[in-house]
C-alpha positions in Angstrom: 58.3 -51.1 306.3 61.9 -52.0 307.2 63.1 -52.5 303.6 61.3 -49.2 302.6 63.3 -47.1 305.2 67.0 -48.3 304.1 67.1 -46.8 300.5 65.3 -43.6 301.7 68.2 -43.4 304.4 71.0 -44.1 301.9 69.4 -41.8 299.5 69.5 -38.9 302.1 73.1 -40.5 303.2 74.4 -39.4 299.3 72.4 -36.4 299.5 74.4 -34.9 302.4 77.9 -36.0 300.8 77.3 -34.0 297.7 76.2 -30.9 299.6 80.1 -31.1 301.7 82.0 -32.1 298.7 80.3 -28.6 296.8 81.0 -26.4 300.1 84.7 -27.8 300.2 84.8 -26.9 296.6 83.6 -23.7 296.8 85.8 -23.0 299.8 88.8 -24.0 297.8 87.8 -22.0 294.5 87.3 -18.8 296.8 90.8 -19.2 298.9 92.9 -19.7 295.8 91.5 -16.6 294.6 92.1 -14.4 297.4 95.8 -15.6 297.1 96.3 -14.4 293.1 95.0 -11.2 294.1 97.4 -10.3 297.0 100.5 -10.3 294.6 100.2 -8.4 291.6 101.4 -8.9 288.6 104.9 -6.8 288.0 105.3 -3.7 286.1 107.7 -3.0 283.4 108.8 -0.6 285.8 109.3 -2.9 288.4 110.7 -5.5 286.0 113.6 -3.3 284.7 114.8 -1.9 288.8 114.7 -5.4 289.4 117.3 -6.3 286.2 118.9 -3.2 287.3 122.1 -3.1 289.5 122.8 -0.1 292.4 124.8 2.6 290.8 128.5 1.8 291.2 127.1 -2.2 291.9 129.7 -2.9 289.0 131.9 -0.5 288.1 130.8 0.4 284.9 127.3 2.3 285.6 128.4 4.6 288.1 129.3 7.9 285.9 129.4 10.5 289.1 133.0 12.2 289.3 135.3 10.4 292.5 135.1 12.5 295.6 137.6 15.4 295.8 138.0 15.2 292.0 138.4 18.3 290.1 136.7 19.0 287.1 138.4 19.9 283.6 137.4 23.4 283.4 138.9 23.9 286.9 142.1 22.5 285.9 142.1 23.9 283.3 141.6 27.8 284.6 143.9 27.0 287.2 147.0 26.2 285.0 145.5 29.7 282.9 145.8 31.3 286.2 149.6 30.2 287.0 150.6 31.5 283.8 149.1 34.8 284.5 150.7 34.8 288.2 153.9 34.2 286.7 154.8 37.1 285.5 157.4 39.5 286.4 155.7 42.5 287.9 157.6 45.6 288.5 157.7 45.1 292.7 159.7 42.4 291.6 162.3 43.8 289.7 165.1 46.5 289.4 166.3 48.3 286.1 169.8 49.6 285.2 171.3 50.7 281.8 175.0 49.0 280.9 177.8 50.7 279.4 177.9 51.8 275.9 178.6 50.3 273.2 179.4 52.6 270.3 179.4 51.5 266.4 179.0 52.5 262.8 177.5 55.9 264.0 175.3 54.5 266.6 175.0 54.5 270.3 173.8 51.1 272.0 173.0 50.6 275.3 171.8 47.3 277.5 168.9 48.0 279.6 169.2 45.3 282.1 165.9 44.0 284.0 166.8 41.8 287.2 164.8 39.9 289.3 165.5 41.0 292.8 162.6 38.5 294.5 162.3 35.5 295.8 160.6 33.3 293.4 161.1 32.7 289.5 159.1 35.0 287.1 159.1 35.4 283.3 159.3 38.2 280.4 158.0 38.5 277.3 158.3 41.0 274.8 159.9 44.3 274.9 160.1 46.6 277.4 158.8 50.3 277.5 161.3 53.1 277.3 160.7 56.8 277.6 163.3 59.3 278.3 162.1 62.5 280.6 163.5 65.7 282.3 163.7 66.1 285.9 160.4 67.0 286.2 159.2 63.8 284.9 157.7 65.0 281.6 159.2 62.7 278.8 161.6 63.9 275.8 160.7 62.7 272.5 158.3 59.9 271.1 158.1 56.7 272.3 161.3 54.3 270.6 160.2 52.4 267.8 160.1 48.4 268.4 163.1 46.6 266.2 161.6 43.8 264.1 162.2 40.5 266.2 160.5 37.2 267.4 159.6 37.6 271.0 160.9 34.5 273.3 159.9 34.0 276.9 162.9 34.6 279.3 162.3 32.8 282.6 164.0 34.2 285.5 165.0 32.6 288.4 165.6 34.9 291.8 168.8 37.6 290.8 168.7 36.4 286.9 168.6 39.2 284.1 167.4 40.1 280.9 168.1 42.5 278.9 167.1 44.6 275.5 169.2 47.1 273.5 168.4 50.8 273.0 170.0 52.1 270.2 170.4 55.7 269.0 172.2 57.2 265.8 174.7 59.3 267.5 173.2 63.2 267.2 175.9 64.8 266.2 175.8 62.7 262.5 172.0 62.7 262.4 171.2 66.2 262.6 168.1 65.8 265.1 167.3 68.1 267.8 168.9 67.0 271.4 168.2 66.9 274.6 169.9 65.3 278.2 167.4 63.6 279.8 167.6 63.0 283.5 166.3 59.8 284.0 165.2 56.6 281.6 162.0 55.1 282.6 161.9 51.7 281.9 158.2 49.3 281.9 158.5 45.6 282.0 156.3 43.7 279.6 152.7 43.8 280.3 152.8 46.3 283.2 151.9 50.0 283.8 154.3 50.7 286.5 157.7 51.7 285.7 161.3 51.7 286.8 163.4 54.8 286.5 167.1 54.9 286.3 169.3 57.7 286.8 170.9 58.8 283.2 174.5 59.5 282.8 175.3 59.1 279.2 175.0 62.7 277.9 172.4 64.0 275.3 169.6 61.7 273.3 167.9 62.4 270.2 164.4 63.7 271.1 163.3 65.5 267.6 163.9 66.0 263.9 163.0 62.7 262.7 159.9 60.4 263.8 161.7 58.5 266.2 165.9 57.6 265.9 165.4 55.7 269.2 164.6 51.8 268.5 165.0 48.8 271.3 164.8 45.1 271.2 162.9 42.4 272.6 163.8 41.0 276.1 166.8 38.3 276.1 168.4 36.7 278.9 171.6 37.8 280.2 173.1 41.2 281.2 174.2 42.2 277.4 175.3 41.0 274.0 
């Protein structure tokens, strides 16, 4: 009876280890499991922020402009814009015609453009030239331009420039006279002009297209 009971006990004994060693098993397979699943796998997304640095993390990936810089086009409008802004305008100038200077039939005069402000402007080209009665209405054509290579004159505050006004003297050229009262004289670019008193006797205003010619702005008062 004794001996009968001993291998059924061991037997039940080996029985019961097997069932614990298959539950701590299955508890084992179950918890690593739950672990994989809480951290999935990366992206490629994710992978390549990761390799990424910050913008600006190393001073060649940040491409943004500094702060307070200006861009090209700005600077570039802005030096357009000085240009423009430093012209002479009329408000900033006064006109006066030199003495004459007679020659080889012809009359020549200096028409002098000063500036009379405060800051340095510049002149390009030739100036306009009409001569009128007192009434203001203007005797002959316009003066023809003389052939010439236009040079920007720069003027700082009370410098000059001048162009010449040339005439064949009427009295060998045949063409219809008048004595004009005043010469109105436009600086380059402008619609405004400047009018000077006129005090050297008759002009050509008719007979032949136009006998009147001047020349392109140069510094100075005069040849």
């Amino acid at each position: 009876m004794a001996n009968t009971s001993q291998p059924v006990c061991r037997t039940a004994l080996l029985a019961s280890a097997v069932a614990v060693l298959g539950l701590l098993t299955a508890c084992g397979n179950e918890s690593g499991t739950s672990s994989t699943s809480s951290t999935p796998e990366p992206t490629a997304a994710t992978r390549a922020a990761e390799a990424s640095p910050p913008a600006g993390a190393d001073g060649g990936t940040t491409t943004a402009p500094a702060v307070g810089a200006a861009p090209s086009d700005t600077a570039g409008s802005a030096s357009a814009s000085a240009r423009t802004d430093g012209r002479c305008h009329t408000s900033q100038l006064r006109a006066a015609v030199g003495r004459v200077d007679p020659g080889a039939g012809q009359r020549n005069f200096p028409v002098v453009l000063t500036n009379t402000s405060d800051r340095t402007c510049t002149l390009y080209g030739y100036p306009g030239a009409a001569f009128v009665d007192a009434s203001g209405r203007q005797l002959g054509p316009d003066p023809d331009r003389a052939p010439a290579s236009p040079q920007t004159v720069t003027l700082t505050p009370g410098g000059s420039a001048w162009a010449g006004l040339s005439f064949s003297s009427p009295q060998i050229s045949g063409a219809r006279t008048a004595t004009p009262a005043a010469l109105l004289v436009t600086p380059p670019d402008e619609r405004e002009p400047l009018e000077v008193t006129w005090t050297a006797g008759e002009v050509p205003v008719g007979g032949n297209a136009s006998s009147v010619s001047v020349t392109v702005l140069d510094a100075g008062t005069g040849p």
